[in-house]
N, C-alpha and C positions, 0 to 999 in steps of 0.2 A: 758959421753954420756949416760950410764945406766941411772946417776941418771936423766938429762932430761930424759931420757925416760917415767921415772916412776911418774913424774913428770906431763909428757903431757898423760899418759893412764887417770893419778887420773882428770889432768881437763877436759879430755873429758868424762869419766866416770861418773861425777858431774853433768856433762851439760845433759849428755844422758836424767839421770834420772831424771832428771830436769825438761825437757822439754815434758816425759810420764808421769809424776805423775800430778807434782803441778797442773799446771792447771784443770785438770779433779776432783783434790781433793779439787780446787777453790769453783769450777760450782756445787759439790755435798754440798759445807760448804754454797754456797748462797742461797740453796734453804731450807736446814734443817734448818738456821737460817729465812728465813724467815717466813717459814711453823709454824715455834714457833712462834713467835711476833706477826702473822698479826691479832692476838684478840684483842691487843691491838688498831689497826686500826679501827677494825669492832667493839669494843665498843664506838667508835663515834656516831653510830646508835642504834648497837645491843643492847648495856642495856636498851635502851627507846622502842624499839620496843618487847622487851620481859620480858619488867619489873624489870630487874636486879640493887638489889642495888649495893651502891659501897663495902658493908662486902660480897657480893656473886658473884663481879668482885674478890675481893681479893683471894676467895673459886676456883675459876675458875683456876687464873694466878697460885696459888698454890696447885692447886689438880696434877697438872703437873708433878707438882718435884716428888710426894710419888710415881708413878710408875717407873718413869725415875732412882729414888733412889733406888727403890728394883731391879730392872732386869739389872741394870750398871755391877755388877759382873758378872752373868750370861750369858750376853749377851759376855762380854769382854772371858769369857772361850769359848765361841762359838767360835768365833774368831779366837781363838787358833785351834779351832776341825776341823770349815768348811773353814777354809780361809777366807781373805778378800773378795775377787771377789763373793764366793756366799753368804755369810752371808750379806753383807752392799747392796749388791742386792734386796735383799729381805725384808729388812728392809725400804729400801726406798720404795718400792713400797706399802708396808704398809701402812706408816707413809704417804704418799703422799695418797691414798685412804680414809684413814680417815678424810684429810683435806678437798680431793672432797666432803664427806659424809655430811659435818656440813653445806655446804647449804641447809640442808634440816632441821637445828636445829630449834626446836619449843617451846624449853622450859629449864630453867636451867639445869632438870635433862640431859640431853637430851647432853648438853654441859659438863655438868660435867663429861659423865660417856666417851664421844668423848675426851676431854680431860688427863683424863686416860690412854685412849687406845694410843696416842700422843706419850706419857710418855714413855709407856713399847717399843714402835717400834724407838724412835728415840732414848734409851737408848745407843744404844751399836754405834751410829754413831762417836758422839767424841772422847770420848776413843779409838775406834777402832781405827781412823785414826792415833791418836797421834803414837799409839803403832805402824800403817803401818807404818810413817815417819820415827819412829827410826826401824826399821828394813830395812831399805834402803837408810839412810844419816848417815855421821859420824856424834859426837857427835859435833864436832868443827864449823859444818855447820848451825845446829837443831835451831836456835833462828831467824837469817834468815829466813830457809825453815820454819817452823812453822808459824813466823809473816807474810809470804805468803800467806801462806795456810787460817790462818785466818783474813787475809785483806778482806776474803769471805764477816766478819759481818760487818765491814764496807762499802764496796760497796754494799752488799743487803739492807744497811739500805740506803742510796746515792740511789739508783736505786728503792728500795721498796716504800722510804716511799711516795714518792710525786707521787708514782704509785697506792699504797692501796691510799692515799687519792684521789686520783680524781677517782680510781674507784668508791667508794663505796659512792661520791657525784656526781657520772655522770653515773652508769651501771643501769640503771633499766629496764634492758630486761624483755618482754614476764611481764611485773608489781611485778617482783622480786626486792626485796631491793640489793642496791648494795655492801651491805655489806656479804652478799649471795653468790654474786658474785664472791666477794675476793677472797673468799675460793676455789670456784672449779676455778678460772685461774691460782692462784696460787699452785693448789694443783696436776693439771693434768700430768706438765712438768716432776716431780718430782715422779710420776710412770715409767711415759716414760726416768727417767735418770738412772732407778731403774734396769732397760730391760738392757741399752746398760752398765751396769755397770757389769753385765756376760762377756762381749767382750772385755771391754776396760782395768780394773784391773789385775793386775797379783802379786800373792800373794808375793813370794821371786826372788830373782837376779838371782836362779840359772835356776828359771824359764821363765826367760826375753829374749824370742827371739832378742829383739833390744840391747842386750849387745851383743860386742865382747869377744871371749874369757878371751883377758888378760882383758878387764873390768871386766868382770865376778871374775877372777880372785882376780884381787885387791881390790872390794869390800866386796866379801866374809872373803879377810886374814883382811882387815881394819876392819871387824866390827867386827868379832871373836877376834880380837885383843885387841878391846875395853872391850869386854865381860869380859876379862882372872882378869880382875883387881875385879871384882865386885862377881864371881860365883866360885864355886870349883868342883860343878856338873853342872849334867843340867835341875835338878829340884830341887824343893823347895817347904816346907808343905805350905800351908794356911797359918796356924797360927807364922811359923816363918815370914810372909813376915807382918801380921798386927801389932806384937809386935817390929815392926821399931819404935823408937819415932823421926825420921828423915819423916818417911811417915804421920805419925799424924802432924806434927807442918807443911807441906807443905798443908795437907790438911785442916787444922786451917786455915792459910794463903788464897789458895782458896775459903776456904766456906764464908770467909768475905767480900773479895771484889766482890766475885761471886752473895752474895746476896745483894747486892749493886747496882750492872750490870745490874743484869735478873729483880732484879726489875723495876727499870729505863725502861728498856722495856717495860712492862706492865702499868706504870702507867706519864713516861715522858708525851706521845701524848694528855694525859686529861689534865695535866699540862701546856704543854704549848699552849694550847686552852686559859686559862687562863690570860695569858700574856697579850693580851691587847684585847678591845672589837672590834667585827665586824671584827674576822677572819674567816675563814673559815675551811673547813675539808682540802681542797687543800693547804691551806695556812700554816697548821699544817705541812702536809708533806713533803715541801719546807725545813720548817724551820728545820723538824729533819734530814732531810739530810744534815745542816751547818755541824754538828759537824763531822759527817762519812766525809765529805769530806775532813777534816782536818787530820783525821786518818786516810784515805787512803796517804798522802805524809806521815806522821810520823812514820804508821809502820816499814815498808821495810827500814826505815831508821835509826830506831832506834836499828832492831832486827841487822845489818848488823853493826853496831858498836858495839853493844855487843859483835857481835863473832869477829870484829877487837881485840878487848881488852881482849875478851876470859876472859871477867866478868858479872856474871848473877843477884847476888844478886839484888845488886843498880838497874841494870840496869831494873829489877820489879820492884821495891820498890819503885824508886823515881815518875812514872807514877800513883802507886794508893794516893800516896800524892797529886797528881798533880789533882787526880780525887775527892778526898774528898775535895780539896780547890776550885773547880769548883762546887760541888753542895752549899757551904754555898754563894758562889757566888752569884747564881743562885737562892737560898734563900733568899739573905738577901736587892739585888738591885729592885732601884722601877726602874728604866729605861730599856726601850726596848735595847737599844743598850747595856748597860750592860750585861743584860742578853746573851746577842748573843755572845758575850766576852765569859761569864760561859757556855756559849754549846760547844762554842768551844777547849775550855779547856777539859770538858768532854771527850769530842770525843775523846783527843789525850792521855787523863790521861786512859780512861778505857778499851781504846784497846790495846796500844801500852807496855802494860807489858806482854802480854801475850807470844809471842815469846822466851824473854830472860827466863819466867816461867817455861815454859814448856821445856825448854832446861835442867832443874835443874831434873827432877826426871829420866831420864837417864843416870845422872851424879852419882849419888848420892844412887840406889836403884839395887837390883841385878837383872840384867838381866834374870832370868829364874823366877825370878817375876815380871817381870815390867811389861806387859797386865793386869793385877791384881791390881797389885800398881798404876797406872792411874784410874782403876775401881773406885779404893778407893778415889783415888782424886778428880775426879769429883762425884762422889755418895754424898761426905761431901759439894762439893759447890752444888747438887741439895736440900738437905737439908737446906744451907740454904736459898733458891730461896724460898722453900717451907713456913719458917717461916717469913722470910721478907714479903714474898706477903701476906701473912695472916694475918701480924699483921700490915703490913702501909693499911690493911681496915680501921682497929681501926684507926690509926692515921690519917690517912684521915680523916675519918669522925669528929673525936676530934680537929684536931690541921689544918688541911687543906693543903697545898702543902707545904707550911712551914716547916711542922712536917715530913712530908717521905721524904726533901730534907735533913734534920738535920740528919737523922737516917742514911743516905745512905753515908753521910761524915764521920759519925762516925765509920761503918761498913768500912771505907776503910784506915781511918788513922789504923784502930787495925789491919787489914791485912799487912800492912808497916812496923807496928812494932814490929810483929813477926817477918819477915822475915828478917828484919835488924839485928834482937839477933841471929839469924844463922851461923853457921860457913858454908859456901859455896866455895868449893877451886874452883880458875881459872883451865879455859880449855886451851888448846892449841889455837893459835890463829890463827884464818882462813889468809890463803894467801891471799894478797892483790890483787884487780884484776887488 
């Protein structure tokens, strides 16, 4: 009878926080994923309306990453100092304020220097959350809860894209271009998410009115539990947590397919305007929404066998294969319907590693550095956002869609196979529902 008992606290326990986080860590991932990309939208318009080549879209998509890359550490020690609730508060209402702001952009400089400012406020959003998640799920959970949490980029690209395109081909308020427009509908919510995110976040479990005791209870000994294997204190220098070569070859890994990803962002929507003649902006949007919609059924169902088998490597690994054989796809077919084949592959190859990924540096990394050790990981995939976007300018302009579709397959099989040479031990494997 104990052991059901303890049994039925850990699955109502699971549920509770379940049911207070995920979602509201949904609604904040949809909107900072969006607030990032929709330039990529508004250069439908924008680069012709402001004279923008495509080597100073590239300057744009990549001015991004150098702040996003310098203040990821910084921001992630914040973290640690203010908490969640008011640090990711304040952040978003930044990063959403800036975005209202570029409806007023009038000139590259003007863009670049808003894109910067982007960079530094939405720094500390993913990192942060990862590191919330793992201080509030056990680790046997984390590939699931995670591929929830960013099932965000996939339904904001489902929900965005065919919504940025018809705005910015149909908003022309008051003789504003509608790509103007993008910016401040998209940018306003996302202060206003910034507000109630004071209210709604609650930093640690022992903080969480909505837990019972014994919940309380049994998530605090589970996840101290988890800790005792990885720490021997409860802190850790700086420079022991970078000279990890476990933390470098993950963030090797990352920085490849990452700059693969965030490119694709930036420069898919001009690409597949291409696709055939006499589309439209609407019609772009549609179409980027195929592949998200495929990744919304493949995450959660990927991430959730993972932790059935309580195997992480492959279960990355084999998705950015799946994503580099979707872009030469997408490269190399003359037919429409082909093509829509390689988007859809995309969708499912460049999202659905992410859960079982991110389940690896909790595993694997000591816990009284792991807000740090995340820093570092995404700081290494903002750099590479940063050189990819800059350098498929070049390639664009040299080799044409062809050439950034080649490079972004290439950038994903070398991520696969680093992380395949890894020694990655199984987790315990989540109870069956």
């Amino acid at each position: 009878m104990e052991q059901e008992h303890y049994f039925g606290v850990e699955k109502e326990t699971l549920k509770a926080i379940g049911r207070h986080i995920i979602p509201f860590a949904f609604i904040l991932y949809f909107f900072n994923y969006m607030d990032r990309v929709n330039i990529g939208f508004a250069a439908l318009q924008m680069n012709a309306d402001l004279g923008i080549s495509s080597v100073q879209f590239g300057q744009l998509a990549s001015v991004f990453f150098i702040s996003y890359l310098v203040c990821q550490i910084p921001s992630n020690i914040m973290i640690q100092k203010l908490g969640a609730r008011r640090w990711i508060g304040t952040i978003l209402m930044a990063w959403g304020g800036v975005t209202v702001l570029l409806f007023f952009a009038n000139s590259f400089e003007y863009l670049l220097i808003a894109r910067l400012l982007l960079g530094v406020f939405e720094a500390g959003f993913f990192p942060g959350m990862i590191y919330y998640l793992a201080c509030w799920f056990p680790a046997k959970e984390r590939a699931r809860v995670t591929a929830l949490f960013m099932m965000a980029i996939a339904v904001s690209s489902v929900v965005a894209a065919p919504m940025s395109g018809w705005i910015i081909q149909h908003a022309g308020f008051l003789d504003y271009a509608g790509w103007r427009w993008l910016f401040a509908i998209e940018g306003i919510p996302t202060v206003l998410l910034g507000v109630m995110t004071f209210y709604v976040l609650c930093d640690r479990p022992k903080d969480a009115k909505w837990l019972t005791a014994p919940q309380k209870k049994w998530l605090i000994a589970e996840l101290e539990q988890e800790s005792k294997g990885h720490a021997s204190g409860q802190s850790i220098r700086f420079m022991q947590i970078i000279r990890n070569p476990i933390l470098w070859r993950l963030s090797f890994v990352y920085m490849f397919v990452q700059a693969a990803s965030q490119a694709s962002n930036y420069w898919l929507p001009g690409q597949v305007k291409g696709f055939a003649s006499g589309l439209t902006d609407t019609h772009v949007g549609l179409i980027m929404a195929v592949p998200f919609l495929c990744a919304m059924i493949a995450m959660p169902l990927w991430g959730a066998h993972s932790d059935r088998k309580g195997e992480r490597k492959y279960h990355a690994a084999v998705p950015m294969l799946l994503a580099g054989a979707a872009f030469l796809v997408i490269a190399t077919a003359d037919s429409m319907s082909i093509r829509m084949v390689g988007m859809m592959l995309f969708g499912v190859g460049i999202l659905s590693y992410y859960g079982p990924f991110w389940a690896i540096p909790s595993m694997m990394l000591s816990p009284a550095g792991l807000a740090i050790s995340i820093a570092v990981i995404n700081s290494c995939s903002s750099l590479g956002g940063f050189f990819a976007n800059l350098g498929l300018g070049y390639v664009a302009k040299s080799y044409g869609s062809y050439g950034v579709f080649v490079v972004e397959a290439i950038l994903c099989v070398m991520s696969s196979l680093i992380l395949i040479t890894m020694r990655i031990p199984r987790v315990k494997k989540s109870e069956e529902a």
